[in-house]
N, C-alpha and C positions, 0 to 999 in steps of 0.2 A: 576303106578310105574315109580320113573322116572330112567335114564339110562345115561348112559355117554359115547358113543361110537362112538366117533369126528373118524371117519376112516379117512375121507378126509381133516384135520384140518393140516393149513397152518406149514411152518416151524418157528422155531423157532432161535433166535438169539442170543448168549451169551454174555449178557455184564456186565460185573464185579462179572460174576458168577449166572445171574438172566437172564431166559428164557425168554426172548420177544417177541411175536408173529410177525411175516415179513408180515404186513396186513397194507390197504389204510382203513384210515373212513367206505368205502361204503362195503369192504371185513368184516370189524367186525360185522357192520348191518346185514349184509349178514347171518352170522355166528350167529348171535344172534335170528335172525329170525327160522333159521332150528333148533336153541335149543328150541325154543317154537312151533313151529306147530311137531315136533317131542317129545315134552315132556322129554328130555334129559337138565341134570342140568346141567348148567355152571355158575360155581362162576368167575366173572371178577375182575381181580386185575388190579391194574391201579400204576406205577412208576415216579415219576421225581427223580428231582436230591438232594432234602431236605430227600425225603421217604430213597431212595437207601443211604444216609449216613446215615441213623436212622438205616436200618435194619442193617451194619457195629457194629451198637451200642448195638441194642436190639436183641438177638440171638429169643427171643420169636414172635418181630414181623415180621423177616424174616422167622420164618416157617410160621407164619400165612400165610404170601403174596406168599411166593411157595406154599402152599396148594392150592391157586387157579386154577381153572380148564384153564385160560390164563392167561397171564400178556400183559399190551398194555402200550406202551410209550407215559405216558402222561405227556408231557414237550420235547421244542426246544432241550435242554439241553442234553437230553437222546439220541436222533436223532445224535446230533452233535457229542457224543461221539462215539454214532457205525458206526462213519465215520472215525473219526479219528482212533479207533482202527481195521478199514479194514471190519466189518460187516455189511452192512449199511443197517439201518430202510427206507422204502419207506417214512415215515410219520408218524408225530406224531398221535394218536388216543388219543383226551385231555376226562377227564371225562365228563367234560359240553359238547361239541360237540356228545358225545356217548350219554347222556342224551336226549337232545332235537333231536337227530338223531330217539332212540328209541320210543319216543313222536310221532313226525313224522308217521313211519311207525306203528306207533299205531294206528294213527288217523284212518288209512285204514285198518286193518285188527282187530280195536276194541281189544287192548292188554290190562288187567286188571292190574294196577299200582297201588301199597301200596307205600307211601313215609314215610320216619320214618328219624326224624332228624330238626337238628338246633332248633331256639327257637319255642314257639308257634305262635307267629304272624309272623315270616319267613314262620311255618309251613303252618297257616290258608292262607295268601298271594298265595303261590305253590300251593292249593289245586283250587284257585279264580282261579289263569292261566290256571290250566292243563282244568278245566271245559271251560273255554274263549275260549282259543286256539285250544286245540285238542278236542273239542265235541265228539269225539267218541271210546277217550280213556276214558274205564268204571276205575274210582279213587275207589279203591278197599278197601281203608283206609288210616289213614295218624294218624302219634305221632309224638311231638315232641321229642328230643335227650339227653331229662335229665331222667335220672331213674338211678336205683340202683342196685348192683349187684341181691338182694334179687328179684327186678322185670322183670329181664332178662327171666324168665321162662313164665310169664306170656305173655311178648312180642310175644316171641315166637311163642307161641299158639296163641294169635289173629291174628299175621301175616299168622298162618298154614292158620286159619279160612275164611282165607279172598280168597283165592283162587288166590291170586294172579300169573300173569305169572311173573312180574318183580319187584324188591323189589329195589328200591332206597334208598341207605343210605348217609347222610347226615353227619356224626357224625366225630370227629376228629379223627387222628391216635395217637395210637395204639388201641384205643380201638374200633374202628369199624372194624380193621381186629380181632383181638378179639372176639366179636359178632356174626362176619360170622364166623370164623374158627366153635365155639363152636355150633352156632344153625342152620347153614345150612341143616343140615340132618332132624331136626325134623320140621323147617318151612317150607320144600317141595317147596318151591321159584325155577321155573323154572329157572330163572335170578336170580342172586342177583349181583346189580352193588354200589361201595362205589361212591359216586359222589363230596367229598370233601367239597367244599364251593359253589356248583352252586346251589343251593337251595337258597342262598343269592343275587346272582347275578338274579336268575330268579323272586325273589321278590322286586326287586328293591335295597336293601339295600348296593349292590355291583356292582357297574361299571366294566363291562370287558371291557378290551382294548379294540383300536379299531382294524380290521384287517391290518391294515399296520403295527403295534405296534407288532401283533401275526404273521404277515411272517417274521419281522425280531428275534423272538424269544424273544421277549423283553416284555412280560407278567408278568415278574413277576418284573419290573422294574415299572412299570404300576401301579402296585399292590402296592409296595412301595412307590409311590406316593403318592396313595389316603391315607395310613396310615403308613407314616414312623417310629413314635415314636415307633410303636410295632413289624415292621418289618425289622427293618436297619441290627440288629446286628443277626436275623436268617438268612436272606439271605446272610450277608459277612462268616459268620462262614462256612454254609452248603454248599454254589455254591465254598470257599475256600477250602472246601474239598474235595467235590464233582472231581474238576480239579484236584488235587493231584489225589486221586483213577485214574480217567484215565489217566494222564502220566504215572505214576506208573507201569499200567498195559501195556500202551505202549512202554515202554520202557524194561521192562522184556519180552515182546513179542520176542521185536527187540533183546533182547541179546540171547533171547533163540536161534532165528532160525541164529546167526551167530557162534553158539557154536554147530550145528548140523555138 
């Protein structure tokens, strides 16, 4: 039976209305660790600064992403904001970093990982790593991220089957907060973490920056690089916005507490 009773689970942060957990990389590990040898479900949400203007847009998939059991700043972006509006993030927790973090301490305490997502040969690739690299994390199953509403149920159920402790999703937003909102309860997934596009990056198909590229917060510049023509005008539109929302809210900040 699993359970949900984080007594000791870190503070959280308010930024532009979405709870953000005040945790280092090694504190989420941490955390995700005591949810699986304690058998207590934690659904992981993970924010930057494209999602948090979409949830703005789509009121369905900002419940989804507050239904989660955390929310972890994943993006420079988010960090940067809860500085400037006075609540400051120690660090970002990016989803790829959480991912191969989890791998990691998998290796050593033998954590059973279901990966569901991206295409099939991204998928078949992820599945050749996790066996390479982490030998003693047990691959509990693996789909790729096309199916249909009508197969959602079945997913489900093999994912219940598999016993898995940690469910990695692959799949795009909205619809992989979606997926989790709807079937966390009956796939019994100790973890469910949405991991974005590292499934691509860990099968080769996608270059991450380098780390000098990621301490200056400049990933998704990076990113824009390797595929501009499909990414120029989501990044000017949503990082354009994204800064509006936090002046916006900096500055209503600042009038409120001069009108107290």
């Amino acid at each position: 039976m699993l359970t949900n009773p984080f007594h000791n689970k870190p503070s959280t942060v308010d930024i532009l209305g979405i709870p953000i957990l005040s945790v280092t990389i090694h504190e989420a590990l941490d955390l995700i660790h005591q949810a699986i040898h304690n058998k207590e479900h934690l659904h992981i949400g993970v924010v930057n600064a494209a999602k948090i203007v979409n949830m703005k847009k789509n009121p369905g998939l900002r419940e989804d992403v507050l239904s989660s059991d955390v929310i972890f700043a994943d993006g420079a972006s988010v960090v940067w904001a809860s500085r400037i509006l006075g609540r400051p993030l120690p660090e970002r927790v990016t989803g790829i970093d959480l991912m191969t973090g989890m791998l990691d301490r998998g290796n050593i305490h033998g954590y059973r990982v279901f990966c569901f997502g991206a295409t099939e040969e991204v998928s078949q690739k992820v599945a050749e790593r996790i066996k390479s690299d982490y030998p003693n994390v047990v691959l509990a199953g693996r789909r790729n991220g096309y199916f249909s509403y009508a197969e959602e149920e079945t997913i489900a159920q093999n994912i219940a089957d598999s016993k898995a402790d940690i469910l990695l999703v692959a799949i795009t937003s909205p619809k992989k907060e979606n997926f989790l909102a709807r079937w966390s309860e009956k796939m019994g997934v100790t973890v469910c973490h949405g991991v974005g596009g590292s499934f691509d990056v860990m099968a080769g198909k996608v270059e991450r920056a380098p780390e000098s590229w990621q301490r200056l917060g400049l990933e998704w510049l990076y990113r824009l690089k390797q595929e501009p023509g499909r990414l120029w005008k989501r990044y000017l539109v949503t990082n354009t916005h994204f800064c509006w929302l936090v002046f916006k809210e900096f500055f209503f900040n600042l009038f409120s507490q001069k009108t107290r």
